[in-house]
C-alpha atoms as one frame of an Amber mdcrd trajectory, in Angstrom:
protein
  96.199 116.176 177.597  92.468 117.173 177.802  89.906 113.581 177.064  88.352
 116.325 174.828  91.234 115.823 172.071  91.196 112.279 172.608  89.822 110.546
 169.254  89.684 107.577 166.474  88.826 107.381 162.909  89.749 108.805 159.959
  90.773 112.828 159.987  87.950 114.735 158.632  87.745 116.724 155.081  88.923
 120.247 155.780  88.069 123.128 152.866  91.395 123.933 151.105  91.106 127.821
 151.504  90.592 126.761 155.947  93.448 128.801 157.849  96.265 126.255 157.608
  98.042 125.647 161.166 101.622 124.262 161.784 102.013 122.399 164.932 105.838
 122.406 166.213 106.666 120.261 169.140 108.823 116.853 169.714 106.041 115.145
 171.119 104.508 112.843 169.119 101.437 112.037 170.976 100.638 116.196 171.560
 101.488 116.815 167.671  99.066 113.717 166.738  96.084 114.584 168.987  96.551
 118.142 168.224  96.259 118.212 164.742  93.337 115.731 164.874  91.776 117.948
 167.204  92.382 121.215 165.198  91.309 119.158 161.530  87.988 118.377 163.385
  87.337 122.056 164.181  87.994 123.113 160.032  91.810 123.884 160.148  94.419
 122.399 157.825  97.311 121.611 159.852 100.874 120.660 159.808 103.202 119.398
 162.153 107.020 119.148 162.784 109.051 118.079 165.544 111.389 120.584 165.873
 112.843 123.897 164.796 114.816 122.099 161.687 111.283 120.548 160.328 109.495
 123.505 161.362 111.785 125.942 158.914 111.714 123.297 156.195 108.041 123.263
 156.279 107.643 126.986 155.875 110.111 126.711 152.887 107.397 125.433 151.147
 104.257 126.323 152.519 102.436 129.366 154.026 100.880 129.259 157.163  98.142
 131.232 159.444  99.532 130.671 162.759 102.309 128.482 164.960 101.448 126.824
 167.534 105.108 126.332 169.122 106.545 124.090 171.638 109.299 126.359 173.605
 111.305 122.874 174.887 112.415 120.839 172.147 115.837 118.972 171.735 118.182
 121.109 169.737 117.260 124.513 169.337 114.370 126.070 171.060 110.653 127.030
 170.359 112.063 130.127 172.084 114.953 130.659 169.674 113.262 129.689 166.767
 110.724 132.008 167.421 113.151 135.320 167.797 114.756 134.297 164.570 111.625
 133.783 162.459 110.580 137.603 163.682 113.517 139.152 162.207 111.789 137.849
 158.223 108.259 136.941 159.080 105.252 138.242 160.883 103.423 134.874 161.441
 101.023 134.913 164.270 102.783 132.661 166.843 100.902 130.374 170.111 103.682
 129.396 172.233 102.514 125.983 173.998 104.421 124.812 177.086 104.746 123.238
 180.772 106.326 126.411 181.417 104.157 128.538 183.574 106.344 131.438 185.006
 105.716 134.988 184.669 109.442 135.347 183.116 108.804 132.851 180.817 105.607
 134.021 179.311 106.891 137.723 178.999 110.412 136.626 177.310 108.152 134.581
 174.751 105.906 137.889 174.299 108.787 139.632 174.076 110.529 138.275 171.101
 107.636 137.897 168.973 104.664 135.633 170.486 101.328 136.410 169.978  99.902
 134.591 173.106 101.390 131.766 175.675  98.838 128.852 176.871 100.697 126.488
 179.648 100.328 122.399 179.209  98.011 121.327 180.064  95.535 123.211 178.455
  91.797 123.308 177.868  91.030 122.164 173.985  88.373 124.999 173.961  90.319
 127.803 175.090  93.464 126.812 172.816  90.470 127.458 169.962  89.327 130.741
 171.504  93.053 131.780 171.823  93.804 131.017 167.869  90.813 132.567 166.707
  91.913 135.606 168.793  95.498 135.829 167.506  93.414 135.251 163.709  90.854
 137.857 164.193  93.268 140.573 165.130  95.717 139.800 161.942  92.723 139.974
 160.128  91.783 143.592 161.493  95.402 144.692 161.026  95.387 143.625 157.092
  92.323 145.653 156.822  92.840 148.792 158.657  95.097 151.518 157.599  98.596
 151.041 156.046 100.016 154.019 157.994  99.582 156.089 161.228 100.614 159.217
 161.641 101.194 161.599 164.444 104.064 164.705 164.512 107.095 163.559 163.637
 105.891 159.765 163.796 104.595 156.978 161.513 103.531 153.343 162.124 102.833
 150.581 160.089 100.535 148.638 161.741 101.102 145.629 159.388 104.598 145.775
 159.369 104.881 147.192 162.821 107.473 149.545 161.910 107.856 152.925 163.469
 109.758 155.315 162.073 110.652 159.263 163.484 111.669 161.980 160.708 112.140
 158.653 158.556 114.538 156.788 160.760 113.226 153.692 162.151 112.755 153.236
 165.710 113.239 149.821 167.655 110.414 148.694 169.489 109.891 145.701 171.930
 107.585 142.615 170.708 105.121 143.948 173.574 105.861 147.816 172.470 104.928
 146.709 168.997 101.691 144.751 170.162 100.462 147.723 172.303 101.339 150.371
 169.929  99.404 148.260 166.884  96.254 147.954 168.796  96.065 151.475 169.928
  96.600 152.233 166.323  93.647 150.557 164.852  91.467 152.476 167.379  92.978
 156.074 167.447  90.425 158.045 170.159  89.161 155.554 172.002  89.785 154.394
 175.045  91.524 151.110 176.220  91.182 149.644 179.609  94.130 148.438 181.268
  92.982 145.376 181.467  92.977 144.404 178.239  96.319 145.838 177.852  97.505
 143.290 180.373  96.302 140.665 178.244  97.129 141.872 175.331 100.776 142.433
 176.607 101.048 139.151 178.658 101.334 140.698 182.236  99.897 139.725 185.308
  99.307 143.222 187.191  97.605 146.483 185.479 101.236 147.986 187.156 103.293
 146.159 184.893 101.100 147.388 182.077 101.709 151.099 183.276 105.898 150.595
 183.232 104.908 149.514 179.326 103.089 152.203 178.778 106.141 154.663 180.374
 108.764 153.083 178.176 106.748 153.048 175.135 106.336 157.135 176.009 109.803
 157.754 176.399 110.013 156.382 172.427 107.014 158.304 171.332 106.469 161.599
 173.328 108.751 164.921 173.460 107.932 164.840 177.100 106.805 161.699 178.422
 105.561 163.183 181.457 103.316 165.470 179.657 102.038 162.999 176.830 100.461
 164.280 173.901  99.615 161.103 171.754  99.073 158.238 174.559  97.672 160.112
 177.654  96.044 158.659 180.528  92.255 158.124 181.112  91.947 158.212 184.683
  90.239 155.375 186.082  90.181 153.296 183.554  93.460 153.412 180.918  94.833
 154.877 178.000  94.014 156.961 175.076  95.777 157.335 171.308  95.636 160.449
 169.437  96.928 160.604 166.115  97.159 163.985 163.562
């Protein structure tokens, strides 16, 4: 662990209305310097060491974000993720020594917001949580439903629904779809699309892009809501 979150003393006074963080991982040492790191840069913060404490803790407590071990004795930060996005939309960090492609897409997949491998840089886990923060924070503010034909999101929610009947979407489908939402017209480079989305290659970005089509467009080959800006990515049209 970075000699940036090494420290002594007692934990500093954090403002009761700070974002309030829950730190899951059976490490004692990373759950310790972690939330003495994160109390020193204005968060509250919890911790538990594994999937049992971690759903006892939300019992009684809300919280702004996860930061989530994915190997833990018992059940996984993996599991434990997929089952908390079937009743709750908490913004979720996965934090692990796994570094594979496949591993970081199956955690996007079933409901992370972002994936940092151990060991990490103290300053970019804080970048990374103000990220995930930030874009909750535009998602409560901007518009409670999209429409387009026979279509509406929920960008809150992240529910899309076709002639009323809801539509199953991917963790990543869901991601993509919310932040083209909250910026109908304007262009998004691939790039950010492959970060938003966890991929390594602007190509795996386009193969999103084709499935979520096939969900959203009469004729995915002839898009009329998500088409193509040559050169540089994609563009949403709503009605």
């Amino acid at each position: 662990m970075s000699e940036q979150m090494q420290s002594v003393g007692p934990a500093p006074a954090v403002p009761d209305d700070a974002p309030h963080i829950l730190v899951v991982d059976d490490d004692k040492r990373i759950r310790d310097l972690l939330a003495r790191f994160l109390q020193e840069n204005g968060y509250r913060v919890s911790t538990a060491e594994d999937a049992a404490a971690a759903r006892a803790s939300m019992r009684g407590l809300a919280f702004d974000l996860m930061i989530l071990d994915i190997m833990m004795p018992g059940e996984t930060g993996l599991s434990l993720a997929q089952d908390l996005r079937t009743h709750s939309q908490i913004p979720i960090l996965m934090l692990t020594a796994r570094t594979e492609a496949d591993d970081r897409i199956a955690g996007l997949e079933i409901g992370a917001d972002d994936y940092m491998p151990k060991p990490f840089d103290p300053r970019e886990l804080l970048l990374r949580m103000k990220n995930i923060l930030n874009r909750r924070v535009q998602v409560a503010a901007g518009p409670q439903e999209i429409n387009f034909g026979k279509f509406s999101f929920h960008p809150v929610r992240g529910e899309l629904r076709a002639d009323g009947e809801a539509i199953k979407l991917t963790e990543i489908e869901r991601n993509l779809l919310r932040h083209f939402a909250l910026r109908p017209g304007v262009p998004v480079d691939r790039e950010d699309l492959a970060n938003l989305s966890g991929h390594d290659s602007e190509r795996a970005v386009d193969v999103q892009i084709n499935r979520l089509r096939r969900k959203i467009e009469a004729d995915p080959a002839n898009p009329a809501y998500l088409q193509t800006v040559r050169g540089r990515g994609y563009i949403f049209y709503v009605d």
